[in-house]
Each structure stands twice: as C-alpha cells, then as structure tokens.
C-alpha positions as CSV (number, residue, x, y, z in Angstrom):
1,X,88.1,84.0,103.8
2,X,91.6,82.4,104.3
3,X,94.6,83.7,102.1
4,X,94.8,80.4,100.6
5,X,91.1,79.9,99.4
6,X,91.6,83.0,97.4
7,X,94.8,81.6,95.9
8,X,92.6,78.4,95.2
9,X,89.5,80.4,93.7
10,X,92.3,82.0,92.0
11,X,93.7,79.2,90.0
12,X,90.0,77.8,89.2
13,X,88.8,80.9,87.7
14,X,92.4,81.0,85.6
15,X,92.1,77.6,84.6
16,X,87.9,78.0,83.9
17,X,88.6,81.2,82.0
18,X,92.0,79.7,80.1
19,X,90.7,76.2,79.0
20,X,88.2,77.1,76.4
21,X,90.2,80.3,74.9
22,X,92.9,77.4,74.4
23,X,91.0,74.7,73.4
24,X,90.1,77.4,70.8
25,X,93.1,78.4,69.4
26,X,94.8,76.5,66.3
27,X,98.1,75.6,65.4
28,X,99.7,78.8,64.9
29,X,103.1,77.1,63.6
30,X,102.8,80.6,61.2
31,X,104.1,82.2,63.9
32,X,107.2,81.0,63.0
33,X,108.6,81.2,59.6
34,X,109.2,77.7,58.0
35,X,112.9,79.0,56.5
36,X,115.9,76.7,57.7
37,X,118.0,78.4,60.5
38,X,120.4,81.6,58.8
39,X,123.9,81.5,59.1
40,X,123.9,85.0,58.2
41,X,124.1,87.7,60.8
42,X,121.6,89.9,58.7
43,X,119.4,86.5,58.0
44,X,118.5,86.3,61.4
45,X,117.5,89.6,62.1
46,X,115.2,89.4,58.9
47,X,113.5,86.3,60.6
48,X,113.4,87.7,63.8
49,X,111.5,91.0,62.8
50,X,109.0,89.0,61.1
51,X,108.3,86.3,63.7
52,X,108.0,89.8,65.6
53,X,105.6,90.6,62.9
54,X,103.6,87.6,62.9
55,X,103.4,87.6,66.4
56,X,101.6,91.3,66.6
57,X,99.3,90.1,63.8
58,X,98.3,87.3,66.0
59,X,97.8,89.5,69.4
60,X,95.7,91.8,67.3
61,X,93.4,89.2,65.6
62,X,93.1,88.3,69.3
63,X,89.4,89.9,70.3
64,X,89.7,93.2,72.5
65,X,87.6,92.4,75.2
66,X,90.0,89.0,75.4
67,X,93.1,91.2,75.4
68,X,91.4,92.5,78.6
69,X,90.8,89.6,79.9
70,X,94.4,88.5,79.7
71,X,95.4,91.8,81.1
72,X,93.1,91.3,84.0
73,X,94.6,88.0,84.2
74,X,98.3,89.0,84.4
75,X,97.6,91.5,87.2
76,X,95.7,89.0,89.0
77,X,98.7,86.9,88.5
78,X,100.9,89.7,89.8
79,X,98.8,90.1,92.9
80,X,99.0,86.4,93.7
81,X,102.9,86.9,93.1
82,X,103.1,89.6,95.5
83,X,100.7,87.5,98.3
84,X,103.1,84.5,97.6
85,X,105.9,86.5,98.3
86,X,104.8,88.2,101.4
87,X,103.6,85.1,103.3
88,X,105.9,82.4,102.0
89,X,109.1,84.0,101.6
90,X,111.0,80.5,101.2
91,X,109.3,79.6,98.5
92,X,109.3,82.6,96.3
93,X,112.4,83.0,96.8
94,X,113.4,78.9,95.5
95,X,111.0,79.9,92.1
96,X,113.1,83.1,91.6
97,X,116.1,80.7,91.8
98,X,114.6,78.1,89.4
99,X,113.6,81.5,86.7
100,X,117.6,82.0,87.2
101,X,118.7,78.7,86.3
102,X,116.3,79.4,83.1
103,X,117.8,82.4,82.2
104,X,121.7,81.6,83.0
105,X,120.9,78.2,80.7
106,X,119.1,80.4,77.9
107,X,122.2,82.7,77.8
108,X,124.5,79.4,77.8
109,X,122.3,77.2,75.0
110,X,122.7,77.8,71.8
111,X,118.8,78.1,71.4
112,X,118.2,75.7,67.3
113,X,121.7,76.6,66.3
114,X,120.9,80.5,66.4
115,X,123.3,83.1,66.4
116,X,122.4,85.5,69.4
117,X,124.0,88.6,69.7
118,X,126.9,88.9,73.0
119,X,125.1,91.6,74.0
120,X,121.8,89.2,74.5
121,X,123.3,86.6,76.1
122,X,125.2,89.1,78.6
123,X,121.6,90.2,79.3
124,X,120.7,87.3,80.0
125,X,123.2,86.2,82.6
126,X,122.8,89.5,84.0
127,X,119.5,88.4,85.0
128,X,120.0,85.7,85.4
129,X,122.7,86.6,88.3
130,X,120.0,89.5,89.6
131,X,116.9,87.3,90.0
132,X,119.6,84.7,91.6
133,X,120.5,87.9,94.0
134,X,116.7,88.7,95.3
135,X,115.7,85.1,95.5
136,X,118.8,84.7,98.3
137,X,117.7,87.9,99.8
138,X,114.1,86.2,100.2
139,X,114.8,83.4,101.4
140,X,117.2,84.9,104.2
141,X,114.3,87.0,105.0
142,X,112.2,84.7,105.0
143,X,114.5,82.6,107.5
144,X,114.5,85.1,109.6
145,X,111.1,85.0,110.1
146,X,110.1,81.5,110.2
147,X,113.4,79.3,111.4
148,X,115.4,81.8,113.6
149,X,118.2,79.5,113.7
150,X,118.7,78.4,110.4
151,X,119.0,82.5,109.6
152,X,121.9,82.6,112.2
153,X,123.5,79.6,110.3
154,X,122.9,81.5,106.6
155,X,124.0,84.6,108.6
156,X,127.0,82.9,109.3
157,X,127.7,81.4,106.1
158,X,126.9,84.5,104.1
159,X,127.8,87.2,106.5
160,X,130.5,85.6,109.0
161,X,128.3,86.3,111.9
162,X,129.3,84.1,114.6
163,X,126.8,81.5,115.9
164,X,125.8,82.4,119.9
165,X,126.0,79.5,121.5
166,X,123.2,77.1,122.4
C-alpha cells in the first residue's frame, strides 16, 4: 500500500470515528463562566482556574474507553505528522510556519480584552520564533532534496554561499 492511501484511510477513519462522538456532544458554553471579563489581576486568575475546572469535569464525564480512543487518535495523528514530515519536507515545514504566525498573533492580540500575564505572552513569542526556526530548517532541508538549486539560492540568501555558476 502507497504512503498516501494510508494517509487517506487515515483521515476516513478520523472523520468516521469523530463525526458521531461530535454530533453527540452539546453545547458546553458551561465551559466557560458567563461573568463579564475582570479587570482585576486576581479576577482573572479566579476565572481561569475554574474554566480549568470545568474543563477537567468535562474530560472526565468523557467515557474511558473514549478517552482511549482520543489517545489512539492523537498518536495516530503524530504518526501521520512524523510521515508528513519525512516525505514532504516543504510542506511541513510551510504548516509549522502558519502554527508560528498563530502563536506570534496570540502573544500580540489582546485575546476578549484579557489581561495576560508578560510572562505568557513572552512564551508565546518564544514559540512562536522556535516553531518559525524548524519550519526554515525544513524547508531548506527539504530543498535540498527535491530542488537542488533553489537550496543553493536559500544557501545563498541565508548562509552567503556563493552560487557556482551555470
């Protein structure tokens, strides 16, 4: 079987085995405390902890051979991660650039008015900055293996490796 039939099979056994738990599930606004936004710093650690709260509640009213399931499901996921990232280099490495735009913006929006800690929002930049760092590093090596001499250009750009001539 073909890399890419698994990868299919993949995504129709994700979407088979996601549809009806979703169709299932109600609106679980709950999850999120109906108080207006706090100003105060102590405030919004008090609604924090219990959307925290709520949020454990609903993972554990969740049925256990479901929590397996979703288990099973996110290591699946991380195998097809790992499969996308070995054989198409290019493009793994232009989603880890689009998850660093996400994270860069979520440091930089000022998420319902919410007061976010510095240290979260340096987090988040850092990440933002790392992911940003391996998805360059994957797509030059991904280059490298697939367009030869558009890695000598991105050498040269990047690395000031001269260009041999043609």
């Amino acid at each position: 079987m073909r890399w890419y039939a698994a990868v299919g099979i993949f995504l129709v056994v994700s979407v088979l085995l996601a549809v009806p738990y979703l169709s299932s599930l109600q609106d679980y606004s709950d999850l999120v405390p109906n108080t207006p936004v706090p100003i105060e710093p102590i405030e919004n650690l008090r609604r924090s902890l219990q959307i925290l709260t709520n949020l454990q509640k609903f993972i554990w009213s969740i049925p256990e051979w479901k929590r397996y399931l979703i288990v099973l499901w996110f290591l699946l996921f991380g195998a097809f991660s790992y499969l996308v990232r070995c054989r198409l280099r290019i493009i793994y490495g232009v989603i880890e650039i689009c998850a660093s735009v996400y994270f860069v913006n979520l440091a930089l929006s000022d998420v319902a008015g919410s007061a976010s800690s510095l240290a979260t929002d340096m987090l988040s930049l850092a990440g933002g900055i790392y992911v940003a760092v391996r998805a360059l590093d994957n797509i030059e090596n991904g280059l490298r293996a697939d367009f030869p001499r558009v890695h000598q250009r991105w050498r040269f750009f990047f690395f000031g490796d001269p260009i041999p001539p043609t």
